[in-house]
N, CA, C, O and CB atoms as a CASP TS submission, in Angstrom:
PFRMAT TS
TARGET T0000
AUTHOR 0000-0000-0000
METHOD Language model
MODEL 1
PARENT N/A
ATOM      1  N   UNK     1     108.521  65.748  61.720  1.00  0.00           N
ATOM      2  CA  UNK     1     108.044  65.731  63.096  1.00  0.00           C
ATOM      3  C   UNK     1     106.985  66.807  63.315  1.00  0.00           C
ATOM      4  O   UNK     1     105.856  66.539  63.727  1.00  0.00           O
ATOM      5  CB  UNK     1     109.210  65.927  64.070  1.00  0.00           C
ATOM      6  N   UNK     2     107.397  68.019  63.024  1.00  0.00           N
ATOM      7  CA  UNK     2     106.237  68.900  62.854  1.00  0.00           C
ATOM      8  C   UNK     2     104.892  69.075  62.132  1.00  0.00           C
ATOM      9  O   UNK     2     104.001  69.851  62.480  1.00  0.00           O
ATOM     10  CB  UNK     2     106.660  69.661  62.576  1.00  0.00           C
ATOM     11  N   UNK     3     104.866  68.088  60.876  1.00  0.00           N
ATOM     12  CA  UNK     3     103.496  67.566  60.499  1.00  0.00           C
ATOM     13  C   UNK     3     103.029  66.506  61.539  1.00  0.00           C
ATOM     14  O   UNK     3     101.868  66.880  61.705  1.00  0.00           O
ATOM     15  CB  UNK     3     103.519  66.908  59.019  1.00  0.00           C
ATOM     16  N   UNK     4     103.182  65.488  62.298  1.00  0.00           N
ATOM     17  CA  UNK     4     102.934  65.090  62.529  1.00  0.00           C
ATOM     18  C   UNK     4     102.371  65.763  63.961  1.00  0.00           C
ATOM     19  O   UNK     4     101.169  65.788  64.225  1.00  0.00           O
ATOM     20  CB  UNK     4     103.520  64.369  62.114  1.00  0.00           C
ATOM     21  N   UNK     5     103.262  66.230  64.724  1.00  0.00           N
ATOM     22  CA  UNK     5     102.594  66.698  65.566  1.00  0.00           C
ATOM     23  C   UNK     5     100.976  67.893  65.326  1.00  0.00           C
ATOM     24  O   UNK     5     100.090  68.113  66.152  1.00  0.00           O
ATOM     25  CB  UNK     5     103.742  67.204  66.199  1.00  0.00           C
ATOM     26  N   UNK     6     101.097  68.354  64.130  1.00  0.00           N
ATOM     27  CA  UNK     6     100.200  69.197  64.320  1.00  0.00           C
ATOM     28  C   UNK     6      98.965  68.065  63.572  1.00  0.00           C
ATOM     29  O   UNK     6      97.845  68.462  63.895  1.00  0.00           O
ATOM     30  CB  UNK     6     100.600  70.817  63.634  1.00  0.00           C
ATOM     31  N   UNK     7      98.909  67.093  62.890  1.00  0.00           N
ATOM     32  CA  UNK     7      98.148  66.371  62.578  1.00  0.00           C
ATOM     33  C   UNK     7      97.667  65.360  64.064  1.00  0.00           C
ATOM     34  O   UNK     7      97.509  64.151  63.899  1.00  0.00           O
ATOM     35  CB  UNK     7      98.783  65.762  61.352  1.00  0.00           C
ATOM     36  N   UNK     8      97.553  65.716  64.864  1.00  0.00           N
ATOM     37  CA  UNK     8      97.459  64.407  66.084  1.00  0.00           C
ATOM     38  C   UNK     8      95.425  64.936  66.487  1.00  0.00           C
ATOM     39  O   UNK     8      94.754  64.309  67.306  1.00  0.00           O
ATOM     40  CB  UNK     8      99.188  64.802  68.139  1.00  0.00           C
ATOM     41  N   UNK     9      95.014  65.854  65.875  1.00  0.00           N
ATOM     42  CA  UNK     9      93.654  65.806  66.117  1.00  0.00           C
ATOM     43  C   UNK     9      93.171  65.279  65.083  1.00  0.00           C
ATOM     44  O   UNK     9      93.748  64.743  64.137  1.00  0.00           O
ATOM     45  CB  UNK     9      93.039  66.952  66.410  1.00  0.00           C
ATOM     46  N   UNK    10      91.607  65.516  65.372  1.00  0.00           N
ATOM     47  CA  UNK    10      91.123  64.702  63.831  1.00  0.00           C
ATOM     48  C   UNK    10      90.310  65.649  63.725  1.00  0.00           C
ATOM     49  O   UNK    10      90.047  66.350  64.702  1.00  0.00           O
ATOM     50  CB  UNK    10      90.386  63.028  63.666  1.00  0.00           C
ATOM     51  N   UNK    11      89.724  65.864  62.447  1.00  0.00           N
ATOM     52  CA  UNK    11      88.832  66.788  61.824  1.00  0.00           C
ATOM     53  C   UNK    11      87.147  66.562  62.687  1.00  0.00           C
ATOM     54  O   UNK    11      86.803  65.392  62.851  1.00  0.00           O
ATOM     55  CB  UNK    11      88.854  66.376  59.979  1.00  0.00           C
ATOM     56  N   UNK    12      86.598  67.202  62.977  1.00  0.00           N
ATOM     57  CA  UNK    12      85.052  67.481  63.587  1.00  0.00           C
ATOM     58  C   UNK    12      84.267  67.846  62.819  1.00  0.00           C
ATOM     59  O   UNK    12      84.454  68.810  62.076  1.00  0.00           O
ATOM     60  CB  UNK    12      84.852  68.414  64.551  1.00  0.00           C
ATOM     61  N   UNK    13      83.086  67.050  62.849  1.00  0.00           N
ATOM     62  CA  UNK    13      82.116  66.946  62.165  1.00  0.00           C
ATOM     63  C   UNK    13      81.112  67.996  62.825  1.00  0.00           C
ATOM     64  O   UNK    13      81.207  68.336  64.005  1.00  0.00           O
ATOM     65  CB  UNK    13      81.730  65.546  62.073  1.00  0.00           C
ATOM     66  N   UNK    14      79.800  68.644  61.640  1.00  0.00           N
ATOM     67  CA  UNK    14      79.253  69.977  62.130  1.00  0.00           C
ATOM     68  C   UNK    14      78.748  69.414  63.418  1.00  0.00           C
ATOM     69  O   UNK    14      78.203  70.402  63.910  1.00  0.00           O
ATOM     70  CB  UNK    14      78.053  70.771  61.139  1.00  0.00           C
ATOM     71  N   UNK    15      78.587  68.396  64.300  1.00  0.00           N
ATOM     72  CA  UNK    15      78.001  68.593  64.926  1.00  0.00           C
ATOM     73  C   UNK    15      79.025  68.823  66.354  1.00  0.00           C
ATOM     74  O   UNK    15      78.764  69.495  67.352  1.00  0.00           O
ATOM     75  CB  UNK    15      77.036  67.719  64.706  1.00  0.00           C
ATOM     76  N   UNK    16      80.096  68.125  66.093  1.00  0.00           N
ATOM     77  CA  UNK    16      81.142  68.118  66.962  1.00  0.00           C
ATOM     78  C   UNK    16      81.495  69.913  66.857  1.00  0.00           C
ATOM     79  O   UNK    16      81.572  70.505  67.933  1.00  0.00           O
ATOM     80  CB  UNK    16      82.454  66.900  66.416  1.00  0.00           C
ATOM     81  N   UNK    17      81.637  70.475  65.950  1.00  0.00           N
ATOM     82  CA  UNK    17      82.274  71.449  65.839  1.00  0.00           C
ATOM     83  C   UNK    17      81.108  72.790  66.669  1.00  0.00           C
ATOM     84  O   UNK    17      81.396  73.852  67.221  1.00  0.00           O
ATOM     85  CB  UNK    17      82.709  71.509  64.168  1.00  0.00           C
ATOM     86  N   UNK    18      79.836  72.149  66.430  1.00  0.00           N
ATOM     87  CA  UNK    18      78.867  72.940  67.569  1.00  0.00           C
ATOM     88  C   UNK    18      78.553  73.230  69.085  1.00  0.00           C
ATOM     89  O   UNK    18      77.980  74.063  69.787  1.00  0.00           O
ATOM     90  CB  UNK    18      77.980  72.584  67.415  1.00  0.00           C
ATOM     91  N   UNK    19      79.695  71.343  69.233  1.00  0.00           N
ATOM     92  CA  UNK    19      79.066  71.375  70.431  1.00  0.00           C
ATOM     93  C   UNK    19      79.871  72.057  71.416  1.00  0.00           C
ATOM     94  O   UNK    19      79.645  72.387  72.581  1.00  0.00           O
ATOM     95  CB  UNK    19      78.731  70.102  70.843  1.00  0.00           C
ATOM     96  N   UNK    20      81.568  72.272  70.115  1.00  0.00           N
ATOM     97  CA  UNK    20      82.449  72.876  70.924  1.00  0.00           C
ATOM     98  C   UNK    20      82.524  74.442  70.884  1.00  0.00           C
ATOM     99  O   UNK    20      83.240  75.218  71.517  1.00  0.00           O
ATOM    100  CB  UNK    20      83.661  72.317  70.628  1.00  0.00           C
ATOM    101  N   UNK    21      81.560  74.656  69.941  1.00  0.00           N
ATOM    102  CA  UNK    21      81.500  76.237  70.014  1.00  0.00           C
ATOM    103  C   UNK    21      80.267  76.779  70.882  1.00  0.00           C
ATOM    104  O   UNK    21      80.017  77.982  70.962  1.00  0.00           O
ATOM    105  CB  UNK    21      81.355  76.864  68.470  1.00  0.00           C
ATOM    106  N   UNK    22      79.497  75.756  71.544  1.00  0.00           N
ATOM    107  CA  UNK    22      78.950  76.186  72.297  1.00  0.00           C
ATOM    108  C   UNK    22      77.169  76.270  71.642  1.00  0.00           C
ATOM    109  O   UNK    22      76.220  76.808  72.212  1.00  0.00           O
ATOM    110  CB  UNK    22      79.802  77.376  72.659  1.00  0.00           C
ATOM    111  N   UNK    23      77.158  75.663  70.507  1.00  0.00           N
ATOM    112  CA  UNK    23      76.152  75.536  69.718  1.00  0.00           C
ATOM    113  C   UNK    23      75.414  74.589  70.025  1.00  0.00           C
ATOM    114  O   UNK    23      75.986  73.573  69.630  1.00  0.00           O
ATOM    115  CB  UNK    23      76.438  75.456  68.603  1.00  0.00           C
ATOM    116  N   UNK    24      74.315  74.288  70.581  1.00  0.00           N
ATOM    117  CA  UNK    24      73.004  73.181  70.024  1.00  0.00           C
ATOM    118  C   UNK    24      73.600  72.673  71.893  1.00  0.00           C
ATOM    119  O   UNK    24      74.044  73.466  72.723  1.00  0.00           O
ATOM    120  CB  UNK    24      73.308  71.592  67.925  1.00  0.00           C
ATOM    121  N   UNK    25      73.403  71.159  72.085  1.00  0.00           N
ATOM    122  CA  UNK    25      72.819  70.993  73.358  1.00  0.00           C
ATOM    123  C   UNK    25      73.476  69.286  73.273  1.00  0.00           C
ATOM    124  O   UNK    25      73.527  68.575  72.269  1.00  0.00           O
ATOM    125  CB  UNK    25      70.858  71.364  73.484  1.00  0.00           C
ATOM    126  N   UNK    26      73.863  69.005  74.468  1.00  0.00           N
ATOM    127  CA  UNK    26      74.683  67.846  74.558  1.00  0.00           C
ATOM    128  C   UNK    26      73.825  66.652  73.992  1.00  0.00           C
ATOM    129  O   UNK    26      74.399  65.589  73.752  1.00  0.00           O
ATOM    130  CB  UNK    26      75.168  67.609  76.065  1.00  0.00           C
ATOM    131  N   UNK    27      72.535  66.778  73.780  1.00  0.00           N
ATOM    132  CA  UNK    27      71.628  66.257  73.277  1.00  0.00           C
ATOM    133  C   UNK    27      71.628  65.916  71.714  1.00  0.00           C
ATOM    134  O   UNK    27      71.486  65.001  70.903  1.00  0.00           O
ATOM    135  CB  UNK    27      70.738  66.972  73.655  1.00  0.00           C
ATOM    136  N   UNK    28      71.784  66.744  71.798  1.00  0.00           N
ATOM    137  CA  UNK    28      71.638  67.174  70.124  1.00  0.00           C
ATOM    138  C   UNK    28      72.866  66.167  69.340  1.00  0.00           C
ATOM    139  O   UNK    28      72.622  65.421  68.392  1.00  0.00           O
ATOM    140  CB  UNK    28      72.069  69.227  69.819  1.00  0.00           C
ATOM    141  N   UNK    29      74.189  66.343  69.968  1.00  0.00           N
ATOM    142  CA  UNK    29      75.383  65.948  69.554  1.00  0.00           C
ATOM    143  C   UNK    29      74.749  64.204  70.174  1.00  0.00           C
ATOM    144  O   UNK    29      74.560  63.472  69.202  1.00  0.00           O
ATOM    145  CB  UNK    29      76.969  66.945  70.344  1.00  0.00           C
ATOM    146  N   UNK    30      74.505  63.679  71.199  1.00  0.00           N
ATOM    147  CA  UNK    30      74.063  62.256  71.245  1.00  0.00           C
ATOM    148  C   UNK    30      73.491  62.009  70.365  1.00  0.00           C
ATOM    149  O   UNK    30      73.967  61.164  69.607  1.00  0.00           O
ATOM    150  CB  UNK    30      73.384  61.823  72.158  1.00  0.00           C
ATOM    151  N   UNK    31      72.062  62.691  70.013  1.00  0.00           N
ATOM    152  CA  UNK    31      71.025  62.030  69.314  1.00  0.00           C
ATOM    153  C   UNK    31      71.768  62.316  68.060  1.00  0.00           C
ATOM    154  O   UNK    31      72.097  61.304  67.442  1.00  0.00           O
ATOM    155  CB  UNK    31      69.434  62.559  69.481  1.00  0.00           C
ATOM    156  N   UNK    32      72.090  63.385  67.569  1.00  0.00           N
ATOM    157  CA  UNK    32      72.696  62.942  66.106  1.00  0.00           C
ATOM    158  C   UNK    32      74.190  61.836  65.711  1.00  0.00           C
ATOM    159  O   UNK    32      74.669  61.617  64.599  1.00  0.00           O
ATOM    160  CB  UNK    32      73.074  64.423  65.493  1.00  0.00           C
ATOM    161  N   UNK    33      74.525  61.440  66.710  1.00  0.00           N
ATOM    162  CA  UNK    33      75.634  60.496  66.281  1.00  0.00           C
ATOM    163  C   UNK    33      75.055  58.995  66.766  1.00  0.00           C
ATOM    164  O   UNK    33      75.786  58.019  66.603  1.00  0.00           O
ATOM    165  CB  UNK    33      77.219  60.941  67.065  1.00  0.00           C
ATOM    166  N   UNK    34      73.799  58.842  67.333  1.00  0.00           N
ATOM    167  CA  UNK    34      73.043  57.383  67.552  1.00  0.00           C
ATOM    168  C   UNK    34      73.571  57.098  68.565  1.00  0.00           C
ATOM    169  O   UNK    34      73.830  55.908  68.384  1.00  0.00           O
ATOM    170  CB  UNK    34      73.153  56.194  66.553  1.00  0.00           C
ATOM    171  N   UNK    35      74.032  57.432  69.822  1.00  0.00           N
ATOM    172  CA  UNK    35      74.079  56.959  71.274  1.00  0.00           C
ATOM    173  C   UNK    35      73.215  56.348  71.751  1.00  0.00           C
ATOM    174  O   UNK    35      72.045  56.639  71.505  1.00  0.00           O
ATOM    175  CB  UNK    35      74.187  57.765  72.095  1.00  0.00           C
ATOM    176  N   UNK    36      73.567  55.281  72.606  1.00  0.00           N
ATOM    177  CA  UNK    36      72.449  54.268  72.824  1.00  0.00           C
ATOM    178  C   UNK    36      73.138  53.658  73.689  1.00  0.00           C
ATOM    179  O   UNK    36      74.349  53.834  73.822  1.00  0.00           O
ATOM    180  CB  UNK    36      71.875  53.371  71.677  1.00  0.00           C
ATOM    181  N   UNK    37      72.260  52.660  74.561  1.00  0.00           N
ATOM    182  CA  UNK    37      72.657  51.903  75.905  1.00  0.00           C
ATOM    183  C   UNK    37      72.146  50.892  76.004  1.00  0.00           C
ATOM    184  O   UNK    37      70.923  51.026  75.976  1.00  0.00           O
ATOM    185  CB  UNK    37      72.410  52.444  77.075  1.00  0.00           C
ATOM    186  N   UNK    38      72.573  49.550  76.148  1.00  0.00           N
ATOM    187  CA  UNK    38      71.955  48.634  76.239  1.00  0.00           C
ATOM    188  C   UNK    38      73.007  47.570  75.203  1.00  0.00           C
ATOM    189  O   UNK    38      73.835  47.848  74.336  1.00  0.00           O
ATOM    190  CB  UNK    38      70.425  49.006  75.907  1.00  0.00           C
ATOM    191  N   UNK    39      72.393  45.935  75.910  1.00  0.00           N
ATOM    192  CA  UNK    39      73.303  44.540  75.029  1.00  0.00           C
ATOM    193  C   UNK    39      72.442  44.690  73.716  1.00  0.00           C
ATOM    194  O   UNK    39      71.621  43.790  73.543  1.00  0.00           O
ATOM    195  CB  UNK    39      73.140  42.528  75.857  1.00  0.00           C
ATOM    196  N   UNK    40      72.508  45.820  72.636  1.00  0.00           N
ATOM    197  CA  UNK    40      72.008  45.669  71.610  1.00  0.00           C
ATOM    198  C   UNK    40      73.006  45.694  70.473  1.00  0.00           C
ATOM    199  O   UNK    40      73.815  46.400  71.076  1.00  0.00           O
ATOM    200  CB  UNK    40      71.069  46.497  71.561  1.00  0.00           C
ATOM    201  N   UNK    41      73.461  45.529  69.562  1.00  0.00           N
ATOM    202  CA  UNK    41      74.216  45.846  68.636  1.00  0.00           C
ATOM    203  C   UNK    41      74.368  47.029  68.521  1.00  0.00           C
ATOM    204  O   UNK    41      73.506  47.852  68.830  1.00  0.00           O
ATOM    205  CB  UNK    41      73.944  45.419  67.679  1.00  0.00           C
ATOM    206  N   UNK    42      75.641  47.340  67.997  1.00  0.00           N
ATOM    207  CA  UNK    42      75.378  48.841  67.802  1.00  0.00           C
ATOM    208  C   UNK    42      75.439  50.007  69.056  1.00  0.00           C
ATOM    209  O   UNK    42      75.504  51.216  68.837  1.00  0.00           O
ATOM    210  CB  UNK    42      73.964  48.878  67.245  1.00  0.00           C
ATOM    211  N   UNK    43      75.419  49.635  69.871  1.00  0.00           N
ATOM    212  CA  UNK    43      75.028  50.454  71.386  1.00  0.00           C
ATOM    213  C   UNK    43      76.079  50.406  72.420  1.00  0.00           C
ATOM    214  O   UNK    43      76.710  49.354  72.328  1.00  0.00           O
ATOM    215  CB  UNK    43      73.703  49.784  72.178  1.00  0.00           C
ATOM    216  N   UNK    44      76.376  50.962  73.110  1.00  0.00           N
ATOM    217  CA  UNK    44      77.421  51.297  74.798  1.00  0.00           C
ATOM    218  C   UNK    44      77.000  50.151  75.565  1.00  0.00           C
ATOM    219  O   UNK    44      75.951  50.167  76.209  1.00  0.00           O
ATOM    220  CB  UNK    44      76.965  52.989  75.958  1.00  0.00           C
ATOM    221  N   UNK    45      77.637  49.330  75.529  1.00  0.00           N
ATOM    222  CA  UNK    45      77.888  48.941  76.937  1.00  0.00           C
ATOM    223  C   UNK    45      76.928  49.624  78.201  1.00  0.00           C
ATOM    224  O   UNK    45      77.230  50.765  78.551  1.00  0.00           O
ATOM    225  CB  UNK    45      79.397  49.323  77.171  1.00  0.00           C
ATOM    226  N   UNK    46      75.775  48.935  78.887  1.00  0.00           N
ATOM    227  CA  UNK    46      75.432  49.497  80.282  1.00  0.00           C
ATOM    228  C   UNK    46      76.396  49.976  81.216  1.00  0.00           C
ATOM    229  O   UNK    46      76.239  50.976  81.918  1.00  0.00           O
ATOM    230  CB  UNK    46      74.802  48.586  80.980  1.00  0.00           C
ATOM    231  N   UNK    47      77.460  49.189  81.205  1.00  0.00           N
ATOM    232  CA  UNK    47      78.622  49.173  82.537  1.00  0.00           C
ATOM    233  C   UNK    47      79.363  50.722  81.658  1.00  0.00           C
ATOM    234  O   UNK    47      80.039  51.500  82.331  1.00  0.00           O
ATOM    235  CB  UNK    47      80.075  47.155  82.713  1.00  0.00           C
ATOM    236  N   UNK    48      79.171  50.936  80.457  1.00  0.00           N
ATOM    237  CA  UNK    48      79.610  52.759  80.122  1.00  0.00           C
ATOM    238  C   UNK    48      78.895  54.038  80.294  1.00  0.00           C
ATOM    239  O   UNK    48      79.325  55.162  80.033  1.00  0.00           O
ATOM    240  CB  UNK    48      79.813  53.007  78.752  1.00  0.00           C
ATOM    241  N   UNK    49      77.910  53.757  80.702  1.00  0.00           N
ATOM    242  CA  UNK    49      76.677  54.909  80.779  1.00  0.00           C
ATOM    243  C   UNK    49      77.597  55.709  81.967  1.00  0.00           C
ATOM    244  O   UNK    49      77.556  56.935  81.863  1.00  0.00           O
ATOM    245  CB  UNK    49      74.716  54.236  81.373  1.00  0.00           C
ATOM    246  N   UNK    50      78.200  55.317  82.784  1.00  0.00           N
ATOM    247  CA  UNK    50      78.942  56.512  83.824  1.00  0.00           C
ATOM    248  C   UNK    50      79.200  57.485  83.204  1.00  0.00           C
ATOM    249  O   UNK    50      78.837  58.629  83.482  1.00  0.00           O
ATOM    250  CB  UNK    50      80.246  56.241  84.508  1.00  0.00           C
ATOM    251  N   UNK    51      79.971  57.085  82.128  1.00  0.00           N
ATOM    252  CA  UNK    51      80.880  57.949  81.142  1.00  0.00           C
ATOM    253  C   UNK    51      80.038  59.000  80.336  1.00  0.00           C
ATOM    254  O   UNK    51      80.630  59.515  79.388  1.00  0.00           O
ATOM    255  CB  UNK    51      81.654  56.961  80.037  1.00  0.00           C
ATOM    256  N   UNK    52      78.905  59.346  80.542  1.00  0.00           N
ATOM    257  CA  UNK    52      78.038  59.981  79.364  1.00  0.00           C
ATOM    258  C   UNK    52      76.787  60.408  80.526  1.00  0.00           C
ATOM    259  O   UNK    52      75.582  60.216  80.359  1.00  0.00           O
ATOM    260  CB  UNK    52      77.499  58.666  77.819  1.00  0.00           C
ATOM    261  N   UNK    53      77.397  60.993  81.652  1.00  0.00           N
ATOM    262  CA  UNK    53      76.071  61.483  82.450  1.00  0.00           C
ATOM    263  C   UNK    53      75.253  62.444  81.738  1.00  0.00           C
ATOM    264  O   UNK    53      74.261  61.807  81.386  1.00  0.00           O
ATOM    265  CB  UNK    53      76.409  62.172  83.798  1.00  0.00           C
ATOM    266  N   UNK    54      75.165  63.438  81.408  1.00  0.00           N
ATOM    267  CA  UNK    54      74.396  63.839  80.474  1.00  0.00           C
ATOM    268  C   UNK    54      73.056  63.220  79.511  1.00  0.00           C
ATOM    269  O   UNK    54      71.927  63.673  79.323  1.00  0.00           O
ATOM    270  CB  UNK    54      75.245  64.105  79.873  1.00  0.00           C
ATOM    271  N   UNK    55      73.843  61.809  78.939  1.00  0.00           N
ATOM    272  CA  UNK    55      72.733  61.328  78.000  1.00  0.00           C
ATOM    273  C   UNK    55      71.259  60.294  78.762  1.00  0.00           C
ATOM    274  O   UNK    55      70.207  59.803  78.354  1.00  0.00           O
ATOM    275  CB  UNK    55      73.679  60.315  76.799  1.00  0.00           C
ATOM    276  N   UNK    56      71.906  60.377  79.867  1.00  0.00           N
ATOM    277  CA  UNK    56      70.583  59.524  80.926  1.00  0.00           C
ATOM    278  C   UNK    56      68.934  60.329  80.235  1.00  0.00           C
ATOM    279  O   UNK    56      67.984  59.703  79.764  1.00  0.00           O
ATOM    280  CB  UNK    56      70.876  60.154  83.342  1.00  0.00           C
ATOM    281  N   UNK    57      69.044  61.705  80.375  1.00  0.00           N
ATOM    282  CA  UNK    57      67.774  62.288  80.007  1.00  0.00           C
ATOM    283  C   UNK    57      67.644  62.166  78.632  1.00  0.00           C
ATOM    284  O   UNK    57      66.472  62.432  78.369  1.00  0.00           O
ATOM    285  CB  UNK    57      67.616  63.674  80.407  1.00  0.00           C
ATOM    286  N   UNK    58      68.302  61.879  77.556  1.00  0.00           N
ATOM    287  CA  UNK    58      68.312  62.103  76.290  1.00  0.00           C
ATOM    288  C   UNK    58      68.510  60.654  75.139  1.00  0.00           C
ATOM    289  O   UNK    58      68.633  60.831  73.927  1.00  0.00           O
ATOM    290  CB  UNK    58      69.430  63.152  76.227  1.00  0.00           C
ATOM    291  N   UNK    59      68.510  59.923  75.474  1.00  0.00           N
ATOM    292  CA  UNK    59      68.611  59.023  74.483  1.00  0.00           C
ATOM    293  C   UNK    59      68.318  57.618  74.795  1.00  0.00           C
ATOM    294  O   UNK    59      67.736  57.457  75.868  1.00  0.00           O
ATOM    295  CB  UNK    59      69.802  59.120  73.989  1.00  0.00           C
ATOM    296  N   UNK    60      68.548  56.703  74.204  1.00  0.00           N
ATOM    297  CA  UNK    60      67.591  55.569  74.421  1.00  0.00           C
ATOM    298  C   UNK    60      68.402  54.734  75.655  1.00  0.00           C
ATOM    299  O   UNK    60      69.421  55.410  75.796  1.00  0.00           O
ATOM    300  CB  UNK    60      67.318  54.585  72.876  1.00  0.00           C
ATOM    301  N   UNK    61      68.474  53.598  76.633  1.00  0.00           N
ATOM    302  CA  UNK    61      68.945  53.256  77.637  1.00  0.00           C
ATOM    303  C   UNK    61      67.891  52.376  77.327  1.00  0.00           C
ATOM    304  O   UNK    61      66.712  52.692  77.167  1.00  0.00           O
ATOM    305  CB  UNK    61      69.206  54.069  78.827  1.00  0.00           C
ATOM    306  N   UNK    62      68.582  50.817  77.225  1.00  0.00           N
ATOM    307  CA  UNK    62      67.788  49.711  77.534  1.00  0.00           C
ATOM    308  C   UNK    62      67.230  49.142  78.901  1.00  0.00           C
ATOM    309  O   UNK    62      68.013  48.822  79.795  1.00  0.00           O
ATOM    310  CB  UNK    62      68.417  48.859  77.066  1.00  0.00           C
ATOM    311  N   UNK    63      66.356  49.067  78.991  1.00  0.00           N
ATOM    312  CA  UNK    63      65.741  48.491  80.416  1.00  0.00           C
ATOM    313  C   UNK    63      66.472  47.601  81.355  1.00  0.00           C
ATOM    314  O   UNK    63      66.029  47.394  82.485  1.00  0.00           O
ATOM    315  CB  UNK    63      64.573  47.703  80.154  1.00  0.00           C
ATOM    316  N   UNK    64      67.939  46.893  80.786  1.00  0.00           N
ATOM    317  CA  UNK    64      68.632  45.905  81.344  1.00  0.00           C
ATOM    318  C   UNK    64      69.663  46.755  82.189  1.00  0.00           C
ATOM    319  O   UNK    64      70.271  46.292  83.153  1.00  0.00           O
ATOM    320  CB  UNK    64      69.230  44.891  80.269  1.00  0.00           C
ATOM    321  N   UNK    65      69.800  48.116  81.697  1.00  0.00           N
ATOM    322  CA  UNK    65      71.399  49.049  81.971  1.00  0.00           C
ATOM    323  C   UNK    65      71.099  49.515  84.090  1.00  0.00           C
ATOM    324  O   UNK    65      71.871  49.723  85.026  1.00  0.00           O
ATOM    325  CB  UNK    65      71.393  51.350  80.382  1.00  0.00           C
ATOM    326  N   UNK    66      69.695  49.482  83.949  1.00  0.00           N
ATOM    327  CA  UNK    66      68.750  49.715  85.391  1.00  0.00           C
ATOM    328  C   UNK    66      68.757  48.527  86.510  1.00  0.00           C
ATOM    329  O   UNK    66      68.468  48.532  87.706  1.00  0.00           O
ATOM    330  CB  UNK    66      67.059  49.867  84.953  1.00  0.00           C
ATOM    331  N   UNK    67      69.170  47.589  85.694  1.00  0.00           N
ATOM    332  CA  UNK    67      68.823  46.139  86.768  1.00  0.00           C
ATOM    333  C   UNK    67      69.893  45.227  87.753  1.00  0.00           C
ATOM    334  O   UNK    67      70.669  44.470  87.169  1.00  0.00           O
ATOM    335  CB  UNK    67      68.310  44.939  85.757  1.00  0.00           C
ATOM    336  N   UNK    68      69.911  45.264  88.469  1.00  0.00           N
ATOM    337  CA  UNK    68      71.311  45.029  88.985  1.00  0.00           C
ATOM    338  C   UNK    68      72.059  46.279  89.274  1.00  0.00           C
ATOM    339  O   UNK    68      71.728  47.464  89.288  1.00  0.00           O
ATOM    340  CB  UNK    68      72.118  44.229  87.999  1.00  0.00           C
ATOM    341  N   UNK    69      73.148  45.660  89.494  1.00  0.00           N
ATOM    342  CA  UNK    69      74.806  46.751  89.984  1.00  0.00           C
ATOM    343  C   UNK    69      74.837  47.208  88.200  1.00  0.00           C
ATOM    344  O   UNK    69      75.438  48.274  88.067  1.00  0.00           O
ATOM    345  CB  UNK    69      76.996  45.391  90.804  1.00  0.00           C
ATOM    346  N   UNK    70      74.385  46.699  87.013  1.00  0.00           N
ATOM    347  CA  UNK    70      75.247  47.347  85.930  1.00  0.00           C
ATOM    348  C   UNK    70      74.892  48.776  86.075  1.00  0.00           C
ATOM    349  O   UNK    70      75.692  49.300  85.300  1.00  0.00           O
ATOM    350  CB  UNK    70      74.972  46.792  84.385  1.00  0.00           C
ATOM    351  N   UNK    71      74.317  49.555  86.495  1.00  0.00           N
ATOM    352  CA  UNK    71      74.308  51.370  86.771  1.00  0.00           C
ATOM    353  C   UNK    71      74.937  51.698  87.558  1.00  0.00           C
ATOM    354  O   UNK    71      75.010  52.897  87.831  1.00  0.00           O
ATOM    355  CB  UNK    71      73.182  52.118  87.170  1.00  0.00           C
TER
END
């Protein structure tokens, strides 16, 4: 029980591990893990961009995520 409980995080990658030490820029951690917005493969959901206020200035957002109620 006690391995398990202390195993319930997962290991962080350098960039994760920067962003929690206060290193580099919420930016930095988007653009290096490929955040993206838009019905493209690969990409968030428009109707998720709430969830990631931050990346509006920083990363790519398809022209469709703007049109309508999906913002």
């Amino acid at each position: 029980m006690k391995k398990q409980i202390l195993n319930l995080g997962k290991a962080l990658n350098k960039a994760e591990q920067k962003q929690v030490n206060g290193e580099g820029s919420v930016c930095d951690y988007y653009i290096e893990n490929g955040l993206c917005f838009g019905p493209v493969p690969g990409c968030v959901p428009c109707s998720q961009l709430h969830a990631y206020p931050d990346a509006i200035s920083c990363v790519f957002i398809h022209s469709d995520c703007f049109q309508g109620d999906v913002f």
